[in-house]
PDBQT receptor file of N, H, CA, C and O in Angstrom, charges set to zero:
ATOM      1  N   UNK A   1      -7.802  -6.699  76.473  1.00  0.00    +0.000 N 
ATOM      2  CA  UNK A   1      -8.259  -6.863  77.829  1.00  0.00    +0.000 C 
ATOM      3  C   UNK A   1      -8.505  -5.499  78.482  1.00  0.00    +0.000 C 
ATOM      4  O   UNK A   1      -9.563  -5.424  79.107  1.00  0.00    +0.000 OA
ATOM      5  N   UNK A   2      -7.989  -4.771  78.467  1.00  0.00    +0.000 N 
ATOM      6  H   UNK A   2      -7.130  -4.832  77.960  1.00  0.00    +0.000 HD
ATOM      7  CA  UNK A   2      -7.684  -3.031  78.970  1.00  0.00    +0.000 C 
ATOM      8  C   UNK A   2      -9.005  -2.746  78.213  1.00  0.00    +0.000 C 
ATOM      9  O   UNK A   2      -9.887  -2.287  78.939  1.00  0.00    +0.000 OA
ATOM     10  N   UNK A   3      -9.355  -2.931  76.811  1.00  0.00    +0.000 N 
ATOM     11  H   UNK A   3      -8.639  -3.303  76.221  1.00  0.00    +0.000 HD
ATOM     12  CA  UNK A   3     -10.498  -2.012  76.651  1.00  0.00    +0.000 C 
ATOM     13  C   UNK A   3     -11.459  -2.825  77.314  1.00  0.00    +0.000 C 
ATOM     14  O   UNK A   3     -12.222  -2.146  78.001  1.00  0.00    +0.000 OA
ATOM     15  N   UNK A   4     -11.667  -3.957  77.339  1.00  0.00    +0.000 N 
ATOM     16  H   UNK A   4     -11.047  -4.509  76.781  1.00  0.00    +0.000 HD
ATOM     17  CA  UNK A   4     -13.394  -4.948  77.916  1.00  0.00    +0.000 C 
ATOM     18  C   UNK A   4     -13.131  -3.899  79.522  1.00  0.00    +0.000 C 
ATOM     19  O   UNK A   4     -14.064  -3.287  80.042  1.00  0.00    +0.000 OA
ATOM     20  N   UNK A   5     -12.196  -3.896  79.886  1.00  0.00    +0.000 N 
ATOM     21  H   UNK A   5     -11.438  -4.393  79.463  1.00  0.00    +0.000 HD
ATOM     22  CA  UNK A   5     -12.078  -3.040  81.478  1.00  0.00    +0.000 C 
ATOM     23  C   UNK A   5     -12.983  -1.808  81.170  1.00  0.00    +0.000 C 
ATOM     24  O   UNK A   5     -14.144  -1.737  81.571  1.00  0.00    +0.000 OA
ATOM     25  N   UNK A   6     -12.332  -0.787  80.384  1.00  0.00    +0.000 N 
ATOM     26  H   UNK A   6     -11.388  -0.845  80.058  1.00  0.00    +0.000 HD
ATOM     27  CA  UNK A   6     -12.699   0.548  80.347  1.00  0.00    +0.000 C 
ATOM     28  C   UNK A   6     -13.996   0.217  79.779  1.00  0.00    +0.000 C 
ATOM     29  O   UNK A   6     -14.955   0.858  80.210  1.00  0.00    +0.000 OA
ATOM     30  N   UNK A   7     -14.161  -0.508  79.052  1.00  0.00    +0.000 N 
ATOM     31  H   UNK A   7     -13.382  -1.029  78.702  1.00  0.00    +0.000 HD
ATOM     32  CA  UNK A   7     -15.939  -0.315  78.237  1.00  0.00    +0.000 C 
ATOM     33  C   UNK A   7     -16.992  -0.822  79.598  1.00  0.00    +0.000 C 
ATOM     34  O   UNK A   7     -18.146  -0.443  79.793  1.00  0.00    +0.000 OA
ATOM     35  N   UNK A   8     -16.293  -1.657  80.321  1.00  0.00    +0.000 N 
ATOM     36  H   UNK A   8     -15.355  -1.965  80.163  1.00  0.00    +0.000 HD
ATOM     37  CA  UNK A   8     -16.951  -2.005  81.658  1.00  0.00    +0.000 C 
ATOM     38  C   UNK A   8     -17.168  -0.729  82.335  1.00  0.00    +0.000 C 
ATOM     39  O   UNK A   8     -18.274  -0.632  82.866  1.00  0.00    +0.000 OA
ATOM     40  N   UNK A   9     -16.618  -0.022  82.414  1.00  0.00    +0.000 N 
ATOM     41  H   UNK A   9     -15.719  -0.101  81.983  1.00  0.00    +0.000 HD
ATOM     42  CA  UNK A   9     -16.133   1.217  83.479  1.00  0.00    +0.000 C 
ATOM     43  C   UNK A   9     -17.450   2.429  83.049  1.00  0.00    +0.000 C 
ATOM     44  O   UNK A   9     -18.141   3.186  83.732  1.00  0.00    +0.000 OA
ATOM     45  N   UNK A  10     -17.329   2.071  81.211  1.00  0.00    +0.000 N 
ATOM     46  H   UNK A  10     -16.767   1.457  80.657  1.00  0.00    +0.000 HD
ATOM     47  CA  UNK A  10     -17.900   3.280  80.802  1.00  0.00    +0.000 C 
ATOM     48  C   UNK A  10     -19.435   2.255  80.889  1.00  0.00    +0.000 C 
ATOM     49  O   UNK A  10     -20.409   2.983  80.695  1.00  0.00    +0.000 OA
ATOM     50  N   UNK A  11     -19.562   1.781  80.967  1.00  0.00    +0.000 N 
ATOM     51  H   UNK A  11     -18.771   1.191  81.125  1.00  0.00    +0.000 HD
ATOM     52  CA  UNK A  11     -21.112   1.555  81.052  1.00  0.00    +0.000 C 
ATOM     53  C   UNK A  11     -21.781   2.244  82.307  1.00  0.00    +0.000 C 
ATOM     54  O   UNK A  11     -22.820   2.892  82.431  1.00  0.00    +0.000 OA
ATOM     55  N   UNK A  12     -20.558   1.766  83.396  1.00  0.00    +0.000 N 
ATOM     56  H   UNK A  12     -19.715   1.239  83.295  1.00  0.00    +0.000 HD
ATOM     57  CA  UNK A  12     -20.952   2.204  84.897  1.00  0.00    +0.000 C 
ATOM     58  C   UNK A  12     -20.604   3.761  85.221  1.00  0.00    +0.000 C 
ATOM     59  O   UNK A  12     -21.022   4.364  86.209  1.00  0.00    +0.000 OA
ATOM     60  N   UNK A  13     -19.818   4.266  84.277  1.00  0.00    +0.000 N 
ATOM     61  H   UNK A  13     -19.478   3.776  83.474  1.00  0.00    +0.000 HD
ATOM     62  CA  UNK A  13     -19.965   5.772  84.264  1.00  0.00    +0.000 C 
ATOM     63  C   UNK A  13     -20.029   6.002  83.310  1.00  0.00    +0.000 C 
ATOM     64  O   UNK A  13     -18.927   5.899  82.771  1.00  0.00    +0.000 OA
ATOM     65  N   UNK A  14     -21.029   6.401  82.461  1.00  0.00    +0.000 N 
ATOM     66  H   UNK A  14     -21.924   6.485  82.900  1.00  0.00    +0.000 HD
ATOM     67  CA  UNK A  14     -20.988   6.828  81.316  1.00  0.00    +0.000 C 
ATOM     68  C   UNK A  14     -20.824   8.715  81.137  1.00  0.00    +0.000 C 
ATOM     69  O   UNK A  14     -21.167   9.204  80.060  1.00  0.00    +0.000 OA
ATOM     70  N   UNK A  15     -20.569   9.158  81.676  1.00  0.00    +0.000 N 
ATOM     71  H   UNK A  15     -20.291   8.761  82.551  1.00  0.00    +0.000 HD
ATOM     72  CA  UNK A  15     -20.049  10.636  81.606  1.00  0.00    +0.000 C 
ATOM     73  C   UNK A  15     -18.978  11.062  82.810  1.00  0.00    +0.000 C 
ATOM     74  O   UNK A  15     -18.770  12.062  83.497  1.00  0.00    +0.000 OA
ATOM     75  N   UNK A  16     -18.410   9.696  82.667  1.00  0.00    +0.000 N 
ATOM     76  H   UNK A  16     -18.580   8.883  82.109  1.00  0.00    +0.000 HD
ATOM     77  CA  UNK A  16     -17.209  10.145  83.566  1.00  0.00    +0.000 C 
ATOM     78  C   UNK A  16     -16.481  10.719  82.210  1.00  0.00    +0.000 C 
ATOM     79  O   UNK A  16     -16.633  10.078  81.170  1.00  0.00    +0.000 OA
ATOM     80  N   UNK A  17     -15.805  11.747  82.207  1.00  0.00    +0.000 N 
ATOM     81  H   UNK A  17     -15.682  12.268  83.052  1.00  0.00    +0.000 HD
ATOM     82  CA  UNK A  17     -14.670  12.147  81.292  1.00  0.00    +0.000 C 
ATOM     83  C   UNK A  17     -13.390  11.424  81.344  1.00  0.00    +0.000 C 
ATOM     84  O   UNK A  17     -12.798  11.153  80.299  1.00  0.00    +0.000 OA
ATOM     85  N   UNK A  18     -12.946  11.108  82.450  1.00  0.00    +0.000 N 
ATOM     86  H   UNK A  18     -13.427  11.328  83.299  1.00  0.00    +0.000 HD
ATOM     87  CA  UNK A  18     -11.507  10.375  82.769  1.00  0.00    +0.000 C 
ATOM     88  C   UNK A  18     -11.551   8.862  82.042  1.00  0.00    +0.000 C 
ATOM     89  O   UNK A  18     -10.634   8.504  81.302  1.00  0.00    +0.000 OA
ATOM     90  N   UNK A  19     -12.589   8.102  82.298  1.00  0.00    +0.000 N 
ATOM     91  H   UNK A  19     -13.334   8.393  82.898  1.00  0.00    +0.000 HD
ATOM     92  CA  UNK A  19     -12.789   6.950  81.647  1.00  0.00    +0.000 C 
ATOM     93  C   UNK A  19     -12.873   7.226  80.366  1.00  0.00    +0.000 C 
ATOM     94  O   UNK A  19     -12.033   6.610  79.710  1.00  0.00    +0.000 OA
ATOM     95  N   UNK A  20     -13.668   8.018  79.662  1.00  0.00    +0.000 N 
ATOM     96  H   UNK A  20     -14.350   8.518  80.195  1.00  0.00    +0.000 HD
ATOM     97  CA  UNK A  20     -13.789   8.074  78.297  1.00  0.00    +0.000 C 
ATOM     98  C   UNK A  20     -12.522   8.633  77.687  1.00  0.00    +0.000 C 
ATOM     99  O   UNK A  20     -12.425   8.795  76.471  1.00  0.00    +0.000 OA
ATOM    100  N   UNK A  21     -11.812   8.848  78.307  1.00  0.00    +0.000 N 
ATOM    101  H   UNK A  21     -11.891   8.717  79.295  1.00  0.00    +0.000 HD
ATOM    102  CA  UNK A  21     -10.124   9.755  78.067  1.00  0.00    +0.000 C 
ATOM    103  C   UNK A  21      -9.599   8.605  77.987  1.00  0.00    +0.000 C 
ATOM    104  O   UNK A  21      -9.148   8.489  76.847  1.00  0.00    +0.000 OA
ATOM    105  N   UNK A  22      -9.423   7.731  78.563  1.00  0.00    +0.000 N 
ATOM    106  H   UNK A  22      -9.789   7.825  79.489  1.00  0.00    +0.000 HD
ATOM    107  CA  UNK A  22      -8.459   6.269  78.876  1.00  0.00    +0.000 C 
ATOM    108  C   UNK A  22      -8.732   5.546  77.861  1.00  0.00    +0.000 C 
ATOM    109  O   UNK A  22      -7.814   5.101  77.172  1.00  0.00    +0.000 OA
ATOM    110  N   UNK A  23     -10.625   5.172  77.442  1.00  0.00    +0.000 N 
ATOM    111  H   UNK A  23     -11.371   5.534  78.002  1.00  0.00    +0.000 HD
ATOM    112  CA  UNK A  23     -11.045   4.650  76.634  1.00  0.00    +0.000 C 
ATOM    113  C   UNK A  23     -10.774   5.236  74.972  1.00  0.00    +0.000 C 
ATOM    114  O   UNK A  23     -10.409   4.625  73.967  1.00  0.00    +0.000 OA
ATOM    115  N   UNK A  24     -11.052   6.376  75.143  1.00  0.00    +0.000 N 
ATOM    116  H   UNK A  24     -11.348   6.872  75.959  1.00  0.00    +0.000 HD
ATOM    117  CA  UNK A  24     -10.575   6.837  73.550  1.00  0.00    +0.000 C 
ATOM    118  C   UNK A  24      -8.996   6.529  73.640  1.00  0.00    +0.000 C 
ATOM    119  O   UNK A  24      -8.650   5.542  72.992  1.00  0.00    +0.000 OA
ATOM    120  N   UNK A  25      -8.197   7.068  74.190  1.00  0.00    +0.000 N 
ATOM    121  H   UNK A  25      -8.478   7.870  74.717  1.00  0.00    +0.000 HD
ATOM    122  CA  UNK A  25      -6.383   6.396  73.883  1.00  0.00    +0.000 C 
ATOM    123  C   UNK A  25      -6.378   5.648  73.266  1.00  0.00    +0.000 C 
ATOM    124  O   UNK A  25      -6.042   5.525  72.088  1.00  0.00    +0.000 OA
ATOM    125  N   UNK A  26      -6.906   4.775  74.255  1.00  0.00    +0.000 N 
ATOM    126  H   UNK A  26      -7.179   4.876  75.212  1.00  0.00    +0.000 HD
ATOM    127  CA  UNK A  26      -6.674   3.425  73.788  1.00  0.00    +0.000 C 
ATOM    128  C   UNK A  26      -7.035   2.624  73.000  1.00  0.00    +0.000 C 
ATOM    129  O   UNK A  26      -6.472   1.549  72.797  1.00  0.00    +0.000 OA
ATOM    130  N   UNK A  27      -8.606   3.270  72.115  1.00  0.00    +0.000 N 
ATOM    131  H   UNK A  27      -9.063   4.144  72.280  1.00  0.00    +0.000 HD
ATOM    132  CA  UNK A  27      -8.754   2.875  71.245  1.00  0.00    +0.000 C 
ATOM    133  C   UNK A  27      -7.652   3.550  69.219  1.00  0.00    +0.000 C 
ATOM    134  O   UNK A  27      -7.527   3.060  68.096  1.00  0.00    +0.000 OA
ATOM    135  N   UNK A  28      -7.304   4.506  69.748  1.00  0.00    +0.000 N 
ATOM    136  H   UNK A  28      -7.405   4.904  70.660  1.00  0.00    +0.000 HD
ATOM    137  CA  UNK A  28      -6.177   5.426  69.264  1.00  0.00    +0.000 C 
ATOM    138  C   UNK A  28      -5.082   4.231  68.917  1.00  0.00    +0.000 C 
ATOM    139  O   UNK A  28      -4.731   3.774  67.829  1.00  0.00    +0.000 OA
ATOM    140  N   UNK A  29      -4.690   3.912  70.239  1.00  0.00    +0.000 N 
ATOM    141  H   UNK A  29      -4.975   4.284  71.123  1.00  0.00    +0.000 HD
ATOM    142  CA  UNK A  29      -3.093   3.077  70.075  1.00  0.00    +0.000 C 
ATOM    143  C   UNK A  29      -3.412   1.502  69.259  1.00  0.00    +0.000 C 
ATOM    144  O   UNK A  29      -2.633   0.679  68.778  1.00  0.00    +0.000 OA
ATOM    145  N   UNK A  30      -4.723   1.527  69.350  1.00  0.00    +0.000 N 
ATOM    146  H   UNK A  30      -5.356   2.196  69.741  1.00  0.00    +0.000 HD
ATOM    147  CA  UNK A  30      -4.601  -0.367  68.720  1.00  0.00    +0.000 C 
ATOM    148  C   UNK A  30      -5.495   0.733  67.348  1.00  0.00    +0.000 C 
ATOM    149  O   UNK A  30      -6.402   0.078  66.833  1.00  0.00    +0.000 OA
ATOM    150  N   UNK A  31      -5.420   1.588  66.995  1.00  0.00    +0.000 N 
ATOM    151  H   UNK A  31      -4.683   2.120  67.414  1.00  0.00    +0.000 HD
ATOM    152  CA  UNK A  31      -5.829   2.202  65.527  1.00  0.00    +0.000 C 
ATOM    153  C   UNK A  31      -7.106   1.944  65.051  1.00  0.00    +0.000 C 
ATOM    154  O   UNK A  31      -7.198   1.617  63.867  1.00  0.00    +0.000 OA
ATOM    155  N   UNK A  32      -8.446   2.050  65.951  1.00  0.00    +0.000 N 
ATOM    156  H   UNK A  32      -8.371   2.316  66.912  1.00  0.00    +0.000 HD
ATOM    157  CA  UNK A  32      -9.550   2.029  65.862  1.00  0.00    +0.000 C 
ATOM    158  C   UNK A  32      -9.581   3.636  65.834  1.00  0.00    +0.000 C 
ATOM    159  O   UNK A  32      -8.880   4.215  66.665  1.00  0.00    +0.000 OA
ATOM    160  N   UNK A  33     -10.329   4.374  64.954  1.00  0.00    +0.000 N 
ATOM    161  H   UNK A  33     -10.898   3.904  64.280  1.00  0.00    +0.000 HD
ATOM    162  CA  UNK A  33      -9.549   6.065  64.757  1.00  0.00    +0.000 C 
ATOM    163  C   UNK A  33     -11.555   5.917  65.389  1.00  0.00    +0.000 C 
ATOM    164  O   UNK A  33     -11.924   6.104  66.549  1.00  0.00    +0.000 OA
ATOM    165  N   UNK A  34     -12.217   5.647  64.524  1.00  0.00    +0.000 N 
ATOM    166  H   UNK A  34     -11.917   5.495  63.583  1.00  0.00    +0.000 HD
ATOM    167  CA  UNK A  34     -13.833   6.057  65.305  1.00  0.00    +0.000 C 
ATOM    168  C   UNK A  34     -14.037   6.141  66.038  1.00  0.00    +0.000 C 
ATOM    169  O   UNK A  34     -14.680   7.098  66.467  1.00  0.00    +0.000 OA
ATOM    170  N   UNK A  35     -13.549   5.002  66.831  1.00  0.00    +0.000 N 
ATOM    171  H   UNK A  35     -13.026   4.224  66.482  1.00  0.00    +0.000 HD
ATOM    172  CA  UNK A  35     -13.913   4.423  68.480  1.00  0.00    +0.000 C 
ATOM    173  C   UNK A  35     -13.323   5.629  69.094  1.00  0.00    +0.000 C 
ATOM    174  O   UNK A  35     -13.964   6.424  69.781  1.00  0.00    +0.000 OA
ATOM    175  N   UNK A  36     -11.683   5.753  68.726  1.00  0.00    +0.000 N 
ATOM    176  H   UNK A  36     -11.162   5.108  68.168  1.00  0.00    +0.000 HD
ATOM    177  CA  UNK A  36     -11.055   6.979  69.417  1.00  0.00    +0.000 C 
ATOM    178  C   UNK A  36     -11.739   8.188  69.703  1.00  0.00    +0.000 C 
ATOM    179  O   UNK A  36     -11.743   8.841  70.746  1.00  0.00    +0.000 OA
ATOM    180  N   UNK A  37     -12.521   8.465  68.246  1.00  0.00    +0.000 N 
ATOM    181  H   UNK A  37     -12.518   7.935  67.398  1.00  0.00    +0.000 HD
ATOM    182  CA  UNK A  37     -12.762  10.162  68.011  1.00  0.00    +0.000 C 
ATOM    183  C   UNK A  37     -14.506  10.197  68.876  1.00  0.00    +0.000 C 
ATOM    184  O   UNK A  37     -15.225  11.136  69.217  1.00  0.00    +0.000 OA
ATOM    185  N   UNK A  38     -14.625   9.025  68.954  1.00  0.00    +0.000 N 
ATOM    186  H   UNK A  38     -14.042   8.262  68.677  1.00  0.00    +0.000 HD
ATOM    187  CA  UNK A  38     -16.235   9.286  69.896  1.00  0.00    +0.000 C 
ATOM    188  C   UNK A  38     -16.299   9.635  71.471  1.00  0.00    +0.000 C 
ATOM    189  O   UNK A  38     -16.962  10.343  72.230  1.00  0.00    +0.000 OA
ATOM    190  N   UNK A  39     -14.899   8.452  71.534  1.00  0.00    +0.000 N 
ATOM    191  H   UNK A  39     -14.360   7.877  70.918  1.00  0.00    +0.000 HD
ATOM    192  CA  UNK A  39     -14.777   8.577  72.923  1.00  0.00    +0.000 C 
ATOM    193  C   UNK A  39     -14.229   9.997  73.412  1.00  0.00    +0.000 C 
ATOM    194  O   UNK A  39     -14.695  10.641  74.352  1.00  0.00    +0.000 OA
ATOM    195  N   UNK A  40     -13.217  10.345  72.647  1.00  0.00    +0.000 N 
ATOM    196  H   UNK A  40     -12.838   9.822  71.883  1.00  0.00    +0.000 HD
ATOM    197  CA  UNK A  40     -12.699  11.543  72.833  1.00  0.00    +0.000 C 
ATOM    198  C   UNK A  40     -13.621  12.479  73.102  1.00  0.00    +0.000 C 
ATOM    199  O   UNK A  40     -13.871  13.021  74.178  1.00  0.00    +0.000 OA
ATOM    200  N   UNK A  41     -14.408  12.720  71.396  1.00  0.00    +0.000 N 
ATOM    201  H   UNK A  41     -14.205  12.279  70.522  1.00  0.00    +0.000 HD
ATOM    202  CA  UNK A  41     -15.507  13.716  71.881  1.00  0.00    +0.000 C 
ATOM    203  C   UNK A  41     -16.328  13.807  72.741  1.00  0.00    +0.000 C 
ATOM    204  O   UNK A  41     -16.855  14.851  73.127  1.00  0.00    +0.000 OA
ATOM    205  N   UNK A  42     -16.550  12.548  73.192  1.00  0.00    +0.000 N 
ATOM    206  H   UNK A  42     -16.121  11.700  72.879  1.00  0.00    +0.000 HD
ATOM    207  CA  UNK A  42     -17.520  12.544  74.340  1.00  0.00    +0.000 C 
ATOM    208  C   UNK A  42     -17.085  12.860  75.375  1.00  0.00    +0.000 C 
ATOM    209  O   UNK A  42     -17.841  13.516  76.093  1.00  0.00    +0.000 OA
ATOM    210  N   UNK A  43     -15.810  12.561  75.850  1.00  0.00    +0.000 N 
ATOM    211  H   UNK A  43     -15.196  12.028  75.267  1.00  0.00    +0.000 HD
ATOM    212  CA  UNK A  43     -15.156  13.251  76.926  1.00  0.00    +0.000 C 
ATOM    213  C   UNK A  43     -14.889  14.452  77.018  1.00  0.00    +0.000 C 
ATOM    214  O   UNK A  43     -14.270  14.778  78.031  1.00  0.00    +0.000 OA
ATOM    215  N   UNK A  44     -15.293  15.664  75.898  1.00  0.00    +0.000 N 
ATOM    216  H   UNK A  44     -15.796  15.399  75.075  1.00  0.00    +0.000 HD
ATOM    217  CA  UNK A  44     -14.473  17.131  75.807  1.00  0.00    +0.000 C 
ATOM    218  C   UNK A  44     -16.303  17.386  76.082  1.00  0.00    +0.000 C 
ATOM    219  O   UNK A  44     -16.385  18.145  77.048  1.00  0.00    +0.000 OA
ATOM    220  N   UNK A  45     -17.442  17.091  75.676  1.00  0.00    +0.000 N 
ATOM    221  H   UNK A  45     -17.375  16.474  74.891  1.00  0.00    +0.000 HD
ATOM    222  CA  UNK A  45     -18.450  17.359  75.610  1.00  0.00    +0.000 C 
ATOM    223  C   UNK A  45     -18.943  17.129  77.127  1.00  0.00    +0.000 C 
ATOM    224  O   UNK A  45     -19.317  18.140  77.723  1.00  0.00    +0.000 OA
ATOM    225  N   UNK A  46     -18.967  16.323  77.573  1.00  0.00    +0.000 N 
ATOM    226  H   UNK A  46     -18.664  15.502  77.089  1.00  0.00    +0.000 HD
ATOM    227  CA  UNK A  46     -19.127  16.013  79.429  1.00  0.00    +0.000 C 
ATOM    228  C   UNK A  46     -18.640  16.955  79.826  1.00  0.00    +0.000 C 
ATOM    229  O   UNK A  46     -19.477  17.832  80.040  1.00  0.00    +0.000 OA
ATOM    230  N   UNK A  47     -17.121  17.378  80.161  1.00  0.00    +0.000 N 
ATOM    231  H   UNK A  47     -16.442  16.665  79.987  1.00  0.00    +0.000 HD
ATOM    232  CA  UNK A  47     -16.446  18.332  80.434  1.00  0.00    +0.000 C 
ATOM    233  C   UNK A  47     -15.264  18.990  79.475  1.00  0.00    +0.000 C 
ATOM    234  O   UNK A  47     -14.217  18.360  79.329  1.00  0.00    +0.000 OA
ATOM    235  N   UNK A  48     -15.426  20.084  78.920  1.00  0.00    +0.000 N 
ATOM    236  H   UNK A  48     -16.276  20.596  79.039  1.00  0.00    +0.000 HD
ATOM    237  CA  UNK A  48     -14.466  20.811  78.105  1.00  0.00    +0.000 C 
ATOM    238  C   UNK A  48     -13.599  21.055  79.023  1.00  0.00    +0.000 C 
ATOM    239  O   UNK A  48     -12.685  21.536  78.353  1.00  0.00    +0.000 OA
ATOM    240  N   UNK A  49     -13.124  21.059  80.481  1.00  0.00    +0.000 N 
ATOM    241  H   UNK A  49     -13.867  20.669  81.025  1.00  0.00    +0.000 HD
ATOM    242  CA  UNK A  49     -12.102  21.343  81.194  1.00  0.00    +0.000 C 
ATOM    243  C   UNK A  49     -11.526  20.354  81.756  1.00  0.00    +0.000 C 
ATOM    244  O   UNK A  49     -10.558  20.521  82.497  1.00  0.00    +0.000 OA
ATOM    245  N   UNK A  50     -11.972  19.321  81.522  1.00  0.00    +0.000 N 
ATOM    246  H   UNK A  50     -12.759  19.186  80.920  1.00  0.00    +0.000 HD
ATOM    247  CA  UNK A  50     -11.343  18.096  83.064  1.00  0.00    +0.000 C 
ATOM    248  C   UNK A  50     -10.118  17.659  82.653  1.00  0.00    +0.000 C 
ATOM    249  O   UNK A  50      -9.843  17.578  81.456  1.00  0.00    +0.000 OA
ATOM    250  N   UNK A  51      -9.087  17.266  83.826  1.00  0.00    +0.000 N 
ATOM    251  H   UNK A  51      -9.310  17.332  84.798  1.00  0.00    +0.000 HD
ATOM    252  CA  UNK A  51      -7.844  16.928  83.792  1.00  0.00    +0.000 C 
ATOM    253  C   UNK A  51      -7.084  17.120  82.209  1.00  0.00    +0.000 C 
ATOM    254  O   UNK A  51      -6.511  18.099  81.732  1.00  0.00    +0.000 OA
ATOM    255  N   UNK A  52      -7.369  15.629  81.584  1.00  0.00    +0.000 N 
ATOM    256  H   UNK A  52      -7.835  14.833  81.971  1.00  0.00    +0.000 HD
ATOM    257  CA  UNK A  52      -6.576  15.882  80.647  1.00  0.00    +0.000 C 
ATOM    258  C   UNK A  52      -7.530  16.444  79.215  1.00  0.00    +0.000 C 
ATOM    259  O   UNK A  52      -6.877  16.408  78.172  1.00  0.00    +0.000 OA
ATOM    260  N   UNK A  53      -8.702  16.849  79.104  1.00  0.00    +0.000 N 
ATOM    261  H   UNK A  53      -9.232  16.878  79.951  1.00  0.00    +0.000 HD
ATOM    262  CA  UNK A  53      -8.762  17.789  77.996  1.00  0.00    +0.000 C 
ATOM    263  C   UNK A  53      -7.734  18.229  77.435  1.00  0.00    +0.000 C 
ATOM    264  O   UNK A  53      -8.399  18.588  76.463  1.00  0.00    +0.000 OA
ATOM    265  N   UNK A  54      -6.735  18.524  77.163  1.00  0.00    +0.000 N 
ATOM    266  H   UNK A  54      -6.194  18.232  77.952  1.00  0.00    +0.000 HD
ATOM    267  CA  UNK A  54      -5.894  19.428  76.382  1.00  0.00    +0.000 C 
ATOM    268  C   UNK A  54      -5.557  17.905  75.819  1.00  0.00    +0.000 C 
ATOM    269  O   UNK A  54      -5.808  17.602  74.653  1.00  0.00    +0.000 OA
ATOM    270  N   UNK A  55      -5.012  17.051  76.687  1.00  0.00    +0.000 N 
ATOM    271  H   UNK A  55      -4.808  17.298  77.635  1.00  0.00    +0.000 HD
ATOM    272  CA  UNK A  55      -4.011  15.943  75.389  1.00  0.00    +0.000 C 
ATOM    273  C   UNK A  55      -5.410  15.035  75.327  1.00  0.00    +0.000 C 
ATOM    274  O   UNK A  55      -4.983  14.047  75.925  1.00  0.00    +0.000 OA
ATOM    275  N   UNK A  56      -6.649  14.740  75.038  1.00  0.00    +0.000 N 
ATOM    276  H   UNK A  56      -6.996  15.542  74.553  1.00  0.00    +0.000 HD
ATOM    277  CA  UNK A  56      -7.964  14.395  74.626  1.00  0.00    +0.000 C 
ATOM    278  C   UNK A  56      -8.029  15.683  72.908  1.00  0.00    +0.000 C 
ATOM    279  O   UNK A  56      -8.697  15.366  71.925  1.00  0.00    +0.000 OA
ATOM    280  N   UNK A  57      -7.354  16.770  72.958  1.00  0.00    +0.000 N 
ATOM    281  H   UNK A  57      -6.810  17.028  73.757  1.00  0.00    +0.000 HD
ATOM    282  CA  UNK A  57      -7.708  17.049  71.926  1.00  0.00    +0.000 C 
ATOM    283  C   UNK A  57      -6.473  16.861  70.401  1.00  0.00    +0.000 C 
ATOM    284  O   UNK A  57      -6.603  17.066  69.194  1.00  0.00    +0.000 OA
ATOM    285  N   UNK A  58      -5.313  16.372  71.283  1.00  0.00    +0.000 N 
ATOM    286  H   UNK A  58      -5.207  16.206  72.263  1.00  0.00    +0.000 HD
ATOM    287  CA  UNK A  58      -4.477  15.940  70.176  1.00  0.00    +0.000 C 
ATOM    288  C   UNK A  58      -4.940  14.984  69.273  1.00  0.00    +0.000 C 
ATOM    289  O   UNK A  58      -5.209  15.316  68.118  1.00  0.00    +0.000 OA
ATOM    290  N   UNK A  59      -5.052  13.943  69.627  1.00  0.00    +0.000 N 
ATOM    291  H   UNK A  59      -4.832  13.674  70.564  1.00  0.00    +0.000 HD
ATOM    292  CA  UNK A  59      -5.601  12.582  69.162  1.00  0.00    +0.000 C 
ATOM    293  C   UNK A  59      -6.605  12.983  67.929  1.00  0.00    +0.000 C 
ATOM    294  O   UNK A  59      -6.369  12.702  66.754  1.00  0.00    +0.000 OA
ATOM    295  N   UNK A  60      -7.551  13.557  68.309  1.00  0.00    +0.000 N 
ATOM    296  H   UNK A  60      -7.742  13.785  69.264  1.00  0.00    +0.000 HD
ATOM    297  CA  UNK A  60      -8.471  14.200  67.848  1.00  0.00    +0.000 C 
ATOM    298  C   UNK A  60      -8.202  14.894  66.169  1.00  0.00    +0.000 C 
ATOM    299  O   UNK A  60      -8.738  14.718  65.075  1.00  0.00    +0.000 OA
ATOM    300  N   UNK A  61      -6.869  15.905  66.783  1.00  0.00    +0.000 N 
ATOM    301  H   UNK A  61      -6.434  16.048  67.672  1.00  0.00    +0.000 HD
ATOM    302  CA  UNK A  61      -6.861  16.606  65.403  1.00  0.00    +0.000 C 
ATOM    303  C   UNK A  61      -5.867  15.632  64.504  1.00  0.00    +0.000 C 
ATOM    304  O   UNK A  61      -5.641  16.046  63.367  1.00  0.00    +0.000 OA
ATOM    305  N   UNK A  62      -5.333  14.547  64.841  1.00  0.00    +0.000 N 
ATOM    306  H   UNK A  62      -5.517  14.210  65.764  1.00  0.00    +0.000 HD
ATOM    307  CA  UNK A  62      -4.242  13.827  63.973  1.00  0.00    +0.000 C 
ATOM    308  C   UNK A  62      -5.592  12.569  63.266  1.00  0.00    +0.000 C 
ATOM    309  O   UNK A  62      -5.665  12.188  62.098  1.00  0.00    +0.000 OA
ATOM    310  N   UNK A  63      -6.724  12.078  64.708  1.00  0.00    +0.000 N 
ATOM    311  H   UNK A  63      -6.664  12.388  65.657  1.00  0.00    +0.000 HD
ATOM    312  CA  UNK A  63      -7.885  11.432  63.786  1.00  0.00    +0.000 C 
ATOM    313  C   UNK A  63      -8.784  12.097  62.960  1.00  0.00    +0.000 C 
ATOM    314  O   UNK A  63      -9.671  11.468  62.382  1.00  0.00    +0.000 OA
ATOM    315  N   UNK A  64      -8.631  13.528  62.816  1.00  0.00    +0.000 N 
ATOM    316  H   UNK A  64      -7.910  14.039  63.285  1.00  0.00    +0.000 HD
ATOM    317  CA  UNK A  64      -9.501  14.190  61.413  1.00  0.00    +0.000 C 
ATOM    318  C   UNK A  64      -8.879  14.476  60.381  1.00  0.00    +0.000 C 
ATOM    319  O   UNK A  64      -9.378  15.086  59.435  1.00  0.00    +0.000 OA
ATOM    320  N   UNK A  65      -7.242  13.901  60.463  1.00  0.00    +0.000 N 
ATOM    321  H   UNK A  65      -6.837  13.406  61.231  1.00  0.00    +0.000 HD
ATOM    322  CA  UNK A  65      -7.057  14.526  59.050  1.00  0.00    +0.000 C 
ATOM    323  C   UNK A  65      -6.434  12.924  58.301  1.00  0.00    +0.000 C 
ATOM    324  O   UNK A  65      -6.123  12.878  57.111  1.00  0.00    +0.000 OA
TER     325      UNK A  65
């Protein structure tokens, strides 16, 4: 239910970084690693600085290896 929200969210912002931060997690915690690593990247690529960038890039290096 939480992701149909955020995928709602990201349609209506699609370069919000904060949404795509929420949205990659969470695709992380139910172990969709793709979904995670797109959303992620897409959120460091919009903005390499916003809020949580730094823990957007953990996820990241534990879904490339």
């Amino acid at each position: 239910m939480a992701i149909r929200a955020l995928e709602d969210s990201r349609t209506k912002k699609p370069d919000d970084p904060d949404v795509l931060y929420r949205l990659g997690m969470t695709y992380a915690k139910r172990g969709d690693q793709p979904k995670a690593r797109e959303a992620l990247e897409r959120a460091l690529t919009v903005n390499p600085a916003f809020a949580s960038a730094e823990s957007a890039r953990q996820p990241l290096v534990t879904v490339s290896q």
